[in-house]
N, C-alpha and C positions, 0 to 999 in steps of 0.2 A: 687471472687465476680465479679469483671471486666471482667471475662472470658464468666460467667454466663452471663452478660447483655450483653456481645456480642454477645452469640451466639442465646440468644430471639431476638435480634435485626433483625441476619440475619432472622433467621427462618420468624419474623415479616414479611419483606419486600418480601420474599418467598411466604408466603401467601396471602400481596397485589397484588404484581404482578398476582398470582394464579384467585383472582380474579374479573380481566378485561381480563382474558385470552379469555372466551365465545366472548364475546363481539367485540374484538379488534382482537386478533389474529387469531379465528378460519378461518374467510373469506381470511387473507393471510398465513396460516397456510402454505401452502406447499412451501412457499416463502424462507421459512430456508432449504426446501429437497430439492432443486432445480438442486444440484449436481447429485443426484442421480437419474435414470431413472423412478423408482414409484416415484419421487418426480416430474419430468416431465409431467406425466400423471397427475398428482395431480393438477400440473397449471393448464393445458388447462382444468379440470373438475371444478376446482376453477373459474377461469374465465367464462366460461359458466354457472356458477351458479349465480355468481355475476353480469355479464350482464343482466342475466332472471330475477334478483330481483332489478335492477335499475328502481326506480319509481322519476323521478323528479318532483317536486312540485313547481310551480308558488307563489312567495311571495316577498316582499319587508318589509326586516327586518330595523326597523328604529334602531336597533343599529351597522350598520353595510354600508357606505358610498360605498366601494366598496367590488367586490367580492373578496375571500380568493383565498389561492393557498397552500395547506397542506402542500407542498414538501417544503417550505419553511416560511409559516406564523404558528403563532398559532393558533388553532379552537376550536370550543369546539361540542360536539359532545351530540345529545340525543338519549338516550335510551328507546324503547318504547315494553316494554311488555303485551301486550293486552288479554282482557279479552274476547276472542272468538274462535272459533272453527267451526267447520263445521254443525255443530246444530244451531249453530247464524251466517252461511253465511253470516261471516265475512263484515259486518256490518261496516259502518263510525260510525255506532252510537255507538261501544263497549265502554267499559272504558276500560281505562288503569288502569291496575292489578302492575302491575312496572314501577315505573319512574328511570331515573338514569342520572346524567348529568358529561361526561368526557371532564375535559377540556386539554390541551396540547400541552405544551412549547416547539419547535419544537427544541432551543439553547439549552435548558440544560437535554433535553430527559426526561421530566416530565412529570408524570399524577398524576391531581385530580380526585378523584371520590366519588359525591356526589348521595347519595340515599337520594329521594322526599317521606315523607308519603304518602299515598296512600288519605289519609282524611285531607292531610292540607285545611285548611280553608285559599282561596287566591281568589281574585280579577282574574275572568275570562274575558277578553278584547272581546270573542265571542261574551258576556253575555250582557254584563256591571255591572254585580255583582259579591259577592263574595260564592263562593262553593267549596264543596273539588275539587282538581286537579284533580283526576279520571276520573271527569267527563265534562273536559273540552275536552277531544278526543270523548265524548259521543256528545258532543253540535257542533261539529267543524273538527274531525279528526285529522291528523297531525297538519294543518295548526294549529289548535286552542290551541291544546297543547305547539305548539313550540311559541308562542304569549304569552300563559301564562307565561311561563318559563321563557322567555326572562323577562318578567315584574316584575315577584318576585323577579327574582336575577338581572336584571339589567343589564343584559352580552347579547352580540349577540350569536344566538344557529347557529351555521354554518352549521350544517347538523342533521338528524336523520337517526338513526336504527330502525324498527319496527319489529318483531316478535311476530307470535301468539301462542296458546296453541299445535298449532299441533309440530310447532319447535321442543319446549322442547319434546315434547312424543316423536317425531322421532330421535332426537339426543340419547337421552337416548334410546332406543331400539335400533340405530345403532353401540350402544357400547356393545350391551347384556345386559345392566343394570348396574347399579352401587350401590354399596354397600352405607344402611345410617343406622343410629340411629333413628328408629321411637320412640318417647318420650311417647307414651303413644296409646292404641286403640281409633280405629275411623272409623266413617262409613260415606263416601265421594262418591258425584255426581263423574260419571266419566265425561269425556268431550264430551259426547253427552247430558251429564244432567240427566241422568238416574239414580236414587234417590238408595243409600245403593249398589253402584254397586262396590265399592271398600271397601274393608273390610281389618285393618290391629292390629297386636299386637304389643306392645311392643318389641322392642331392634334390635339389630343390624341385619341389612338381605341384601335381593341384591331386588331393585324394578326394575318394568319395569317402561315405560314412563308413561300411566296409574297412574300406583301407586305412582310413584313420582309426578305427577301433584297433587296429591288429597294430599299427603303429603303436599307440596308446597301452597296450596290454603286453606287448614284450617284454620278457626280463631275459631272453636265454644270452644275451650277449653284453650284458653290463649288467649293474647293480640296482637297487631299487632308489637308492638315489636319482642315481641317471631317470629311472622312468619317473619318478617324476620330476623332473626336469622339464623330459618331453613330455609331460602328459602338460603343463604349466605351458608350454611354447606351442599347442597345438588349444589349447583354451582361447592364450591370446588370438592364434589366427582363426578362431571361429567368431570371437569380438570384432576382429579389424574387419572379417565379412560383414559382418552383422550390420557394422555402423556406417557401412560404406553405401555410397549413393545405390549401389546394383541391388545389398543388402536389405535398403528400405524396402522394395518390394518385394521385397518376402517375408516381410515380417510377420503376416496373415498362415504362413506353408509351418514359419517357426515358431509360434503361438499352438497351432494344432496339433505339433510336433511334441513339444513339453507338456501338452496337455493330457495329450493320450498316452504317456510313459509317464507319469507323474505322480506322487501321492506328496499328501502334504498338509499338515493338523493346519494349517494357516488361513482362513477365511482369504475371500476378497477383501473384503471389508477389512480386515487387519493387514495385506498383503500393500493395501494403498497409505498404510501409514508410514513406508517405507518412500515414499514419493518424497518425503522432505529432506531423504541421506540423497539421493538422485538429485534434488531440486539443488544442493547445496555446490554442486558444481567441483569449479576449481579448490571451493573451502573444504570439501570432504575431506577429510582425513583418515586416512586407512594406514592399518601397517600390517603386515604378512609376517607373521613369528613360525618358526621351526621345533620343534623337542630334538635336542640332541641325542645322541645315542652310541652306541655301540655292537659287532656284530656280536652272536653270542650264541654256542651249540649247547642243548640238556637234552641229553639223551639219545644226539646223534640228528638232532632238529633242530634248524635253522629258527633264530628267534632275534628280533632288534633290540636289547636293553636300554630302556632311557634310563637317562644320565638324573639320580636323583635331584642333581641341584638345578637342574635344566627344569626339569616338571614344577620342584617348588619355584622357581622363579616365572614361570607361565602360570602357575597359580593363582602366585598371587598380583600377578598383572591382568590377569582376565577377572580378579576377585574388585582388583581395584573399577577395572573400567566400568563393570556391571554395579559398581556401590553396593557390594555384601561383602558379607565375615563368614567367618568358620561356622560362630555360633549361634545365627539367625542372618537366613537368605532372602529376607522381606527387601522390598525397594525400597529405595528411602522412603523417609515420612513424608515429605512434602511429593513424591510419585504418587503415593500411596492416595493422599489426599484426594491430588487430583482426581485419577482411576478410579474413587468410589463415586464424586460428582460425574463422570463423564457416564457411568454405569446407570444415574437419573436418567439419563437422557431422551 
C-alpha cells in the first residue's frame, strides 16, 4: 500500500511539473542542451525570439515598493491566454480565454500554480465595477488585467506572459500534432471564425493546431469545468511531444513559434533565472491550486462566484509562498539585500 501511494505520488508531481512546462520552461528550454551544439544554436534562436517578444509595460503596482530581481527574489508571474487571432487583429480589446497566476519561491525551488475562471465575478479597478475577469483585458489590456489580479488576490503580479490563439496552433503543428482524447463530436469555428470549419468524432486521434484550438475552446456541450479539464489534458500532450525524442527536433519550429505570438515584460536575461526551478529536477516542488466556486445568474447572466473562504485561503497561501503581508509587499530583507548588491553588478 505504501509502495502504491508513493509511486501516485511521484507520478503526481511528474505531472505538476508537466504542467507549467508550456509556460516556464519552453522559452528557456534549450537552457538544459546547452552542452551540446543543437543546443547552442537553440540559444541564440531562443534568445532572438525572446527579445522579439519583450514588450515592457509602464505601471506602478501598489503592492510592490520596489522593483524585483528573479535571480534572487520571489515573483509571481501572470499568465495571459487571449482570445484572438488574426481575424480580430489582435486587438487590446480581446478577452482573455485563460488566466493562470505562478507564483515562485526562489529558496526552496517552489511553484504555485493557480488557474482564474474565466467568469469569475470580480471587482475590475479599470471599471470600477465588478465583471467576470475575461473581460477586464477587453476594458484595459495587460495593464488592466494585471490590476485586477493583483486586487483579488492581494499579491503583487511582477511580470506577465501573453500569448494568442496563433501560439497554441503553431506550436502544435510544429510538433506534427499531438495525440488527444476527443470526448465526444463537435462542430467548432476555426480561428479565423469560420462557422462548422472544424469537424471532429469521438476518441483517441493526433489533431493539428486547428483542431486542438476548437477542441480547447468548446463549451457548447459541458461546463467550464469540463473545458478546462480538456484544455489541462491537451497541455499535457503538447509536453509529452515536446519532450519526446521526435519532439527534440523541433524544438528550433517551437521556439519560433512562441516567439512570434508572444509578449512578455520578462528579459532574457531575467527569463534564465528560472533555469535553477528547471535545474532542480525531481526536487521542484509545484502544486496546482483551484478557487472554488459556484454557478451564479445577475441579471439573467451567467457568472462563476468564488467561494469567499476559497480566495481568502489562496491568499493567503500565495501571500505566504511569495514572503509578503497585507501591509507592505517588499521581499524579504535579506532578498532585498541581495537584489540591491547584484544591481552593482
Amino acid at each position: 500500500m505504501s509502495n502504491t501511494r508513493q509511486t501516485y505520488k511521484v507520478r503526481k508531481k511528474r505531472k505538476n511539473r508537466r504542467r507549467i512546462f508550456l509556460f516556464l520552461v519552453v522559452p528557456i528550454l534549450v537552457l538544459v542542451l546547452g552542452a551540446t551544439s543543437y543546443g547552442a544554436v537553440l540559444y541564440f534562436k531562443a534568445q532572438s525570439a525572446m527579445d522579439s517578444s519583450y514588450t515592457p509595460i509602464e505601471r506602478e503596482s501598489k503592492k510592490r515598493e520596489q522593483p524585483v530581481n528573479p535571480h534572487v527574489d520571489n515573483v509571481s508571474i501572470l499568465i495571459i491566454g487571449v482570445d484572438d487571432s488574426d481575424t480580430r487583429n489582435y486587438k487590446s480589446g480581446s478577452r482573455s480565454d485563460a488566466l493562470m497566476v505562478a507564483t515562485l519561491n526562489e529558496k526552496k525551488k517552489s511553484v504555485k500554480l493557480l488557474s482564474i475562471p474565466r467568469d469569475s465575478y470580480v471587482y475590475i479597478p479599470e471599471v470600477g465595477y465588478e465583471d467576470k475577469i475575461t473581460h477586464a483585458h477587453a476594458f484595459g489590456g495587460v495593464e488592466a488585467s494585471i490590476e485586477t489580479v493583483e486586487e483579488m488576490l492581494d499579491i503583487p503580479i511582477d511580470y506577465y506572459v501573453k500569448m494568442n490563439f496563433n501560439a497554441f496552433i503553431d506550436v502544435v503543428n510544429a510538433l506534427d500534432g499531438i495525440e488527444v482524447e476527443v470526448p465526444y463530436s463537435l462542430s467548432e469555428k476555426d480561428s479565423k471564425d469560420r462557422s462548422h470549419a472544424i469537424n471532429l468524432e469521438p476518441g483517441l486521434q493526433v489533431l493539428d493546431g486547428e483542431e486542438a484550438l476548437a477542441l480547447a475552446r468548446t463549451r457548447k456541450k459541458d461546463t467550464d469545468f469540463e473545458r478546462g479539464k480538456r484544455q489541462q489534458e491537451i497541455l499535457k500532450a503538447i509536453v509529452n511531444k515536446a519532450i519526446s525524442v521526435k519532439g527534440f527536433t523541433k524544438y528550433g519550429d517551437v521556439i519560433k513559434a512562441v516567439g512570434d505570438n508572444m509578449s512578455t515584460d520578462l528579459s532574457f536575461s531575467e527569463m534564465k533565472s528560472f533555469f535553477d526551478y528547471a535545474a532542480a529536477g525531481s526536487g521542484l516542488d509545484i502544486e496546482t491550486i483551484n478557487l472554488t466556486g459556484e454557478d451564479s445568474y445577475i441579471n439573467g447572466v451567467y457568472y462563476y462566484q468564488l467561494s469567499e473562504e476559497s480566495l481568502d485561503e489562496i491568499q493567503q497561501t500565495l501571500k505566504t509562498h511569495l514572503e509578503v503581508s497585507s501591509d507592505t509587499t517588499n521581499s524579504t530583507d535579506s532578498n532585498q539585500t541581495e537584489t540591491d548588491e547584484n544591481s552593482d553588478e
